[in-house]
N, C-alpha and C positions, 0 to 999 in steps of 0.2 A: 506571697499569697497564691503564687499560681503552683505551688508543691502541696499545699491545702485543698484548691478546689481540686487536684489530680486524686487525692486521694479520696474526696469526699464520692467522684463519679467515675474513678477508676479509666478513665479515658488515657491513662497516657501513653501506652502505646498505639495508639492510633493519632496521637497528637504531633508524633516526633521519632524519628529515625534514631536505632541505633549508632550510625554512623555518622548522623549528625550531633547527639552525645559526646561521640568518642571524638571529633574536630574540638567542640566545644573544651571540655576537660584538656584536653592539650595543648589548646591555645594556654587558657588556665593557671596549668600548670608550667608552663612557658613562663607565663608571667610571672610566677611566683619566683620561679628561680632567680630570673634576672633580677629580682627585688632584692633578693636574698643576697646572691653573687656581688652587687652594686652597691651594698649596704645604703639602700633606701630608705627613705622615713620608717619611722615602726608599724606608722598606719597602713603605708604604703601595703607593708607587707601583712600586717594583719586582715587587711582588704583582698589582697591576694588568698591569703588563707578560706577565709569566708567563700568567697568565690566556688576555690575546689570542692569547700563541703557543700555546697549546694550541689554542683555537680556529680559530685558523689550519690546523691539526693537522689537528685533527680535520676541518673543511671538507674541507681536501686532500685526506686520504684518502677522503671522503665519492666525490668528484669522479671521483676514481682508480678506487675498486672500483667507480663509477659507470661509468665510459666501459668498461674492462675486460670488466664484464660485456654491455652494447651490444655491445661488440669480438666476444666469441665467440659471442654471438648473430646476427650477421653472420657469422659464419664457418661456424654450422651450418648455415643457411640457405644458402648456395651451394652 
């Protein structure tokens, strides 16, 4: 829900750090692997999966209301 309300009010880069993103995703992706590597439940790792695409998500949009608002800040400025 909270990749919904980011998009509805475009707030997410002001909600959340690049660099906390990028922790995030790593952890993540950490997890995933050891899931993988360990051959854990299948949920285990399909949970894992889920995870990263959120993550991914979330980045994206991070990037998007990121360039977006540079974009009209360029535009006011002319």
């Amino acid at each position: 829900s909270q990749i919904y309300i980011a998009c509805q009010n475009g707030r997410v880069d002001q909600a959340l750090s690049l660099g906390f993103l990028l922790c995030w995703i790593a952890g993540d992706l950490t997890n995933f692997i050891g899931c993988y590597l360990t051959n854990q439940l299948p949920i285990q790792i399909v949970t894992a999966i889920f995870y990263v695409n959120m993550d991914i998500i979330m980045i994206s949009q991070f990037v998007y209301y990121k360039l977006k608002k540079q974009m009209t800040k360029r535009k006011v400025f002319q």
